[in-house]
N, C-alpha and C positions, 0 to 999 in steps of 0.2 A: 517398675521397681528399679531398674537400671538406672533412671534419673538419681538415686539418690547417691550417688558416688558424687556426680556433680555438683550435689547440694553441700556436701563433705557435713553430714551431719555430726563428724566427730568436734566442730569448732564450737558447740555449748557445751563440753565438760574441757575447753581449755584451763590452765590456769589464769588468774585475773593479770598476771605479770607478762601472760606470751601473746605475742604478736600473730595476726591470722596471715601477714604474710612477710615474705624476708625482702629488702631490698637487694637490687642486684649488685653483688661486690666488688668495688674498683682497688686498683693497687696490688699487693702484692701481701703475702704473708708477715715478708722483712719489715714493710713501712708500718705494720701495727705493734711487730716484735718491740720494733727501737721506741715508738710513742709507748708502750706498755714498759719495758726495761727502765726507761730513762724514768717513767713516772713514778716507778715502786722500786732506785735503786737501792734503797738502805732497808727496804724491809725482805724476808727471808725467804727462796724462793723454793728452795730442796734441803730438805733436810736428809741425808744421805747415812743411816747406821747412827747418828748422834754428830756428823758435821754437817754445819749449816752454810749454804752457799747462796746470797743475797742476788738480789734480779743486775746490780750493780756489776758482780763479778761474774754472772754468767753473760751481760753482755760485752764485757771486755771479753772473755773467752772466745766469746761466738764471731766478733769481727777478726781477732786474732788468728783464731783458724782459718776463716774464708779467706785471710791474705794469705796465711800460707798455702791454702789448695791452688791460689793464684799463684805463688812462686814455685808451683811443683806443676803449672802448667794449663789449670781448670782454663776451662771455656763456657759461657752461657750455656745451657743447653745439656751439658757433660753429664753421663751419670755418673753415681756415686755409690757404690756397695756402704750398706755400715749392716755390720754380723756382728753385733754384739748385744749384753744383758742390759737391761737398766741401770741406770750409771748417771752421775752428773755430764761424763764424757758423751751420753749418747743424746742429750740434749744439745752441749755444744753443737757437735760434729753435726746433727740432724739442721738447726738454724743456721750454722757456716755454712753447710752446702747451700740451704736456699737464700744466704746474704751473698754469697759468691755467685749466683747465677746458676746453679747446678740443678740436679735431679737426684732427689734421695731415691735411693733403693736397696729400701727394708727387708734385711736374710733374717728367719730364723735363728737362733743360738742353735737351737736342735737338729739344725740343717748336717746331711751328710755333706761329704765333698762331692758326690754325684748331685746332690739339687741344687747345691751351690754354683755349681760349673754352671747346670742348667739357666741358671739366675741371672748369673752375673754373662755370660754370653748370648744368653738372648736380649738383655736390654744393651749390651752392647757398653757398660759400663769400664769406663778409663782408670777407672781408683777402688780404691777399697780402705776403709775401715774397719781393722778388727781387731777386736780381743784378744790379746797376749794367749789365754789359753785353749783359742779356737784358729790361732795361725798353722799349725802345722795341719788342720782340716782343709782352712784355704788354700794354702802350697800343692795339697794333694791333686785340688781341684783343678789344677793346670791350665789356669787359664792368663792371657799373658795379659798385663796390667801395666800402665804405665807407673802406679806410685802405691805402695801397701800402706798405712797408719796404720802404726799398733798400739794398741791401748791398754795399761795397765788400771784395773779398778782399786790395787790396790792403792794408787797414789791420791785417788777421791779420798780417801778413809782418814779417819781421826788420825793423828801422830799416834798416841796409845796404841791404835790398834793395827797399824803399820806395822808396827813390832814386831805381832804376834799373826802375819801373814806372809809365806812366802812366794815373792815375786817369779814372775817367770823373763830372763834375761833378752833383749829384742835382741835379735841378729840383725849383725851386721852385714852391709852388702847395697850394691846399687839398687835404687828403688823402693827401699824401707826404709821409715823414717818412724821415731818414737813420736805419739800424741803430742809431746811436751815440745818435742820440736819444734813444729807447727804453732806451738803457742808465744812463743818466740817473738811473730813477727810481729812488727809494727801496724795495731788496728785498722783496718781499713774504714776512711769514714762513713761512708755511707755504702748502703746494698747497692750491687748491681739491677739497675732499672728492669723490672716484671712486670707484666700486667694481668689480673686474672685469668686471661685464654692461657698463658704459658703454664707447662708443664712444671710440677714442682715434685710428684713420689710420684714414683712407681713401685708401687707393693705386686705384690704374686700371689697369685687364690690357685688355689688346686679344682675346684669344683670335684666332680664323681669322677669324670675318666681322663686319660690323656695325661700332656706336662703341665704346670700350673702356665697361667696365661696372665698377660704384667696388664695392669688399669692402671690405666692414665686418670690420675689425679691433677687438677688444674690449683693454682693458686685460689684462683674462686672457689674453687669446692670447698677446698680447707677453711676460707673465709665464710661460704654459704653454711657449711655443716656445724659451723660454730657459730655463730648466732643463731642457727635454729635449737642448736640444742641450750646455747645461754639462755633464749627464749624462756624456755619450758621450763629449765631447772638450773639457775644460775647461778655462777660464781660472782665472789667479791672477794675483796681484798682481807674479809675474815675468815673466808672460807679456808679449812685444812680438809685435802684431800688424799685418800690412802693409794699412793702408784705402786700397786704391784702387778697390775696387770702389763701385759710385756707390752712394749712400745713398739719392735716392731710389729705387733698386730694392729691394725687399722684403729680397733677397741680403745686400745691403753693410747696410741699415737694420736687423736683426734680427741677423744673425749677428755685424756688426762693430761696428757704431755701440753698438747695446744689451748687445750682448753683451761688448763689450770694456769699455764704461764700467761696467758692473753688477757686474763681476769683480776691478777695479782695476789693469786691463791698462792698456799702453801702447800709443796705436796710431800709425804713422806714416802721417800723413792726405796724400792727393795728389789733387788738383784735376782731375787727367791722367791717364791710366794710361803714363805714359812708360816703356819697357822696360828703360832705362837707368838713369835717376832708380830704380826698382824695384831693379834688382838692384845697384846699389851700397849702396840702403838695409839692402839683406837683409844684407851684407857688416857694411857700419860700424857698423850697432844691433845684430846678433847678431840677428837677428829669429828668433823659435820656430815663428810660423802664418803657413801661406801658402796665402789662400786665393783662387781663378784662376778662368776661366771657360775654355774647349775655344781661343777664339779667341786668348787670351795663349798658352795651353801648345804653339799651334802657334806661334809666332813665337816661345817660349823653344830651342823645341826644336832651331833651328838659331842662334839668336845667337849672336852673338860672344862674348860676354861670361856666357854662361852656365855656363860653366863657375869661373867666381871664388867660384858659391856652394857650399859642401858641402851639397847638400840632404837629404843625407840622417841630417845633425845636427836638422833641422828638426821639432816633435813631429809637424806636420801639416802635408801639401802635398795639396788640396782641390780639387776642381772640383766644378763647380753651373751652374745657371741653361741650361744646354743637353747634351743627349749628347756626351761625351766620345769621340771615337773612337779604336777601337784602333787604327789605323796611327798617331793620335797620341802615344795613351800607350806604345805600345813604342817610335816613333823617340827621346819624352821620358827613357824608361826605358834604353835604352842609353847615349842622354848624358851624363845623371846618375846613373843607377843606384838611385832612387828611381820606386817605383809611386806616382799619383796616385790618391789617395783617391776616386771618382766618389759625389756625393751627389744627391740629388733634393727638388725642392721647386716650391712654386706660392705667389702672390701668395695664393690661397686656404688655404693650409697653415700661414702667417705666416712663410714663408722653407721651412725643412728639413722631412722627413719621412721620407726613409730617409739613411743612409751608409752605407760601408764601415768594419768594423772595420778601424783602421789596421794592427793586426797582423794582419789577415786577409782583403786587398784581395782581391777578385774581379774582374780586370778582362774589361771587358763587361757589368757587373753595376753597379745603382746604390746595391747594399747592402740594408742590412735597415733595417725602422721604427726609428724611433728609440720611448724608452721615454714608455709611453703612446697611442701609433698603433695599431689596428688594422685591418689592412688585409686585403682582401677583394680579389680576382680575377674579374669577375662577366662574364656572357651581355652583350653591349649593350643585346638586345632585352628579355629575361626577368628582367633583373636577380637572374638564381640563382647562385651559387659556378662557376666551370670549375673541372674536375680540375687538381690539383698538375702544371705542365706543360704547360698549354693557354694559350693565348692568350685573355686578353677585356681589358676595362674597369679599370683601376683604381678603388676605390672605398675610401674612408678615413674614418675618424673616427676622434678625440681631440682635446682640450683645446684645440689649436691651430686647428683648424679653424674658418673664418669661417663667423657664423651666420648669412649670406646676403649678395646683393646690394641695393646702393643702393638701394632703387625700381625692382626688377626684381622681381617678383611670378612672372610666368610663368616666369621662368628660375630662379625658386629652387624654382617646382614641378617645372622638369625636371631638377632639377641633388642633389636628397639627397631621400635613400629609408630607408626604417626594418629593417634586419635583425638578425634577433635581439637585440634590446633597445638596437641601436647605431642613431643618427642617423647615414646614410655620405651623404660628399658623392661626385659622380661627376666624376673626373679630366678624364675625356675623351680619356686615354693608352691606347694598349694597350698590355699588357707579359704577362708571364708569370712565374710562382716558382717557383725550383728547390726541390726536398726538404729542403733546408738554411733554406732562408726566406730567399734572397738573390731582388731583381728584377732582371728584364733589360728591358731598355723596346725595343718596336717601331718603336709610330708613333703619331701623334696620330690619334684617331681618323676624324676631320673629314678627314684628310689624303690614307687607303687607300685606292687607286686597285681599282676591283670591274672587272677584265676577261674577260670572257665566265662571271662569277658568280665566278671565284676571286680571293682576297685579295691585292693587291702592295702591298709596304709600301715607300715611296719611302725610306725610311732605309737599309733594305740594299741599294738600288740605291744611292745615297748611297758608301755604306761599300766596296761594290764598286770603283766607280771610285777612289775615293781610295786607295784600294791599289796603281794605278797609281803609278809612281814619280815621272810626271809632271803628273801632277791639284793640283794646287793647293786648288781648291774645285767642289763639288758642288752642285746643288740638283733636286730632281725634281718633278713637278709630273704632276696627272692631266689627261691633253686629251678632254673627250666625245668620242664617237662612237658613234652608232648600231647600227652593224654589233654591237659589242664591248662596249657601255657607256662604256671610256673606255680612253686605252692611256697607258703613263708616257711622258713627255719628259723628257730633260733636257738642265742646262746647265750648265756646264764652264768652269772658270778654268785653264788649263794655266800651269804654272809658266814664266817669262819667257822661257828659255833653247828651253821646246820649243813658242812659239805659232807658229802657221805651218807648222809641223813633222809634229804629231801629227792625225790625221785621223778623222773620224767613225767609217770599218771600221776603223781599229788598234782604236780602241775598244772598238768593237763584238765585233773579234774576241778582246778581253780578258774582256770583260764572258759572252762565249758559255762559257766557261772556269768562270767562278763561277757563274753564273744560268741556270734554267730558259728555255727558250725563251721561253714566257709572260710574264716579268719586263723582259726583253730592252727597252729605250727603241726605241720605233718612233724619231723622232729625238734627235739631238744634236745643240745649240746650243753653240758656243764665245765665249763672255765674256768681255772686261777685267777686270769687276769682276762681282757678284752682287749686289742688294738685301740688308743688314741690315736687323736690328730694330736699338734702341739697346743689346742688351747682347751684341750678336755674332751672332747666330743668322742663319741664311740667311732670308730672309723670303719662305717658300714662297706667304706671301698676296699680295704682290706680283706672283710669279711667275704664281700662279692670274689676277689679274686680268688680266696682258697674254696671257694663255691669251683669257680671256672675253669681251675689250676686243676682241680680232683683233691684237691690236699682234706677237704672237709669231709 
């Protein structure tokens, strides 16, 4: 049964349009930017609040900048902080740095000046771009910079609404220079020469414990991860796409940013994720892709106003960056009457690595590889194939796949292992494949609660309670104990109307219903709110620590 990974049975529910495999990527991100800009300079490439910025004027910008990072000193190679929101600015700044030779390295907006510090001095970055109202976070961060950019988004914005925004004034002083500055200089004609092996982002994954750890992203990757995903579900030059998801996330930076500009889409850029601003957008532009995260599709799923879109004119309504849950995508699916697409992917992956054929959703299922991915189901301990059906490890290679971490040595020796002629990196997911070659994802590994030696995976405890009608949000977490190893807890956002109302044993006695007794939460905590990460996800690490801390 282990043969059949090999066989990649997922390649007969391809689309008729994807490729079963990727070629390997020559050149550099910049050499496709310029053929892509120069091709579609007069049609519109961001539409930003209601101004429109044409592919024409974002590549005058983008060479503009990378000379001026050259006269503030850049070097091939150089990193490059940019800590800022979605903006026309952080398209330029992100292609300047890889037409200049540099290395992006994508901060949070929501970043403290302590993770920022962390960021920016572990990759060892010379520069920084930021945001007029996230500078005085940088400053804090104390870390020493040869040149700051500061970026005002109010200067993106229509004149009208210029007006009716107040700017924050750049300081003066050696070192700091305004956006506009930089825009100043005289184009640089051509990118500095790259070639796929060379480094192009470095983004920062927190994973469960420790400081976040930088993956090296290769100009191939960005090149491989974009044709495999154009493959499957692609842009064209009529395509209008909704960017609100944030760009320094691997998510919105690889699937919408690169991928929308490299195709000669149009994308409607938001600063926000406002739910409103969104779906009236969907409405007035005819938008064709919409791609979401589990935490929007639940607050779509009862708005007001959800229903003014026909979603199901749309070619693709997507989700990513967390488990979708089914009591979301049915209460979504009855409202509109559209299945969401569930896709999978890791800052190690360079964004995607399976979806759902649109004509062929699986819900519960995170879909199949995309073309070029071959994936692997493995032992944790043995690193050997499980049978079709069993539960272990994800393990993945192709094209996309980062060729390790930052100046993590140890962790790249634990992290990819050589089978059968494939370099696999190890997820740290567990999941399982159906016979058809669709995934279903578990738990993170790191996460499975071992009580009295058998496996509890906090997601279906998770999913459990959320089936309640009155559960809002979930999170589970594993408590040590001696006796047992460790037993699940969790903790519980009840929806407004039932706090106060609903009680540990109602719970309990739902939860007895679905789950083995073993599975069962020794307790339940009831919450306001639940710890995030910044792209929605419950933040089980959190959780764990006020476990650890005693605080819970």
């Amino acid at each position: 049964m282990t043969e059949a990974y090999w066989e990649r049975p997922w390649l007969r529910f391809y689309p008729p349009s994807a490729s079963k495999e990727v070629a390997p990527p020559e050149g550099s991100v910049t050499a496709y930017v310029a053929e892509a800009f120069r091709r579609w300079a007069g049609r519109t490439a961001l539409l930003y609040y209601g101004r429109a910025f044409r592919y024409g004027e974002l590549y005058e910008g983008v060479r503009r900048f990378a000379a001026g990072l050259q006269a503030l000193g850049l070097e091939p190679g150089d990193r490059v902080g940019l800590y800022l929101a979605n903006s026309p600015q952080f398209a330029i700044a992100y292609l300047g740095i890889l037409w200049a030779g540099g290395v992006v390295v994508p901060v949070s907006p929501l970043y403290t000046s302590h993770e920022l510090r962390h960021q920016l001095a572990d990759s060892g970055a010379r520069f920084l771009v930021v945001q007029d109202a996230l500078l005085e976070n940088a400053q804090r961060a104390g870390v020493d910079l040869e040149g700051v950019v500061v970026v005002s988004l109010k200067e993106a914005l229509p004149a009208w609404q210029r007006l009716l925004v107040r700017g924050l004034p750049v300081p003066k002083g050696p070192g700091v220079y305004p956006f506009a500055h930089l825009l100043r200089a005289e184009p640089m004609a051509a990118p500095v020469s790259r070639g796929p092996e060379d480094l192009a982002a470095l983004p920062y994954t927190g994973g469960t414990t420790g400081l976040p750890k930088g993956v090296e992203i290769t100009h191939g990757n960005l090149l491989a991860a974009h044709r495999m995903i154009q493959s499957f579900n692609p842009f064209t030059e009529r395509s209008t796409i909704l960017a609100f998801l944030p760009f320094y996330h691997i998510y919105g930076q690889v699937v919408l940013l690169l991928g929308g500009l490299l195709s000669g889409a149009r994308l409607l850029l938001f600063s926000t994720p406002d739910p409103d601003w969104i779906l009236e957008a969907l409405v007035r532009y005819r938008a064709t892709h919409f791609f979401g995260v589990p935490s929007l599709y639940e607050v779509l799923r009862d708005h007001p106003r959800t229903h003014w879109v026909n979603w199901r004119r749309l070619e693709v309504v997507l989700s990513g960056a967390d488990t979708l849950h089914e009591a979301t995508a049915e209460a979504f699916f009855r409202r509109t009457g559209r299945e969401v697409a569930e896709g999978y992917g890791m800052t190690e992956t360079t964004s995607a690595s399976h979806v759902n054929p649109r004509d062929r959703v699986k819900r519960g299922s995170f879909g199949v590889p995309l073309p070029g991915v071959q994936a692997l189901v493995v032992d944790p301990d043995t690193l050997r194939p499980v049978p079709v059906g069993e539960v272990g490890e994800l393990a993945l290679s192709g094209p996309n796949v980062t060729r390790g971490y930052w100046k993590r040595e140890e962790e790249n020796a634990r992290s990819f292992f050589a089978e059968g002629g494939f370099r696999f990196f190890r997820t740290g997911d567990l999941v399982r494949m159906d016979e058809e070659g669709y995934f279903y994802f578990y738990d993170r590994a790191k996460d499975m609660i071992k009580y009295k030696g058998r496996p509890v995976f906090p997601r279906e405890i998770e999913e459990a309670l959320r089936a309640h009608p009155l559960v809002k949000a979930a999170g589970v977490v594993g408590v040590p104990d001696p006796k047992v190893g460790a037993y699940p807890k969790a903790y519980v956002v009840l929806e407004p109307e039932a706090r106060g109302k609903v009680t540990e044993e109602e719970l309990l006695a739902f939860l007895r219903e679905r789950l083995a007794p073993y599975k069962l939460p020794r307790e339940i905590e009831f919450r306001g709110e639940l710890p995030k990460t910044d792209v929605g996800k419950v933040s089980r690490r959190e959780l764990r620590e006020e476990v650890e801390g005693g605080a819970a």
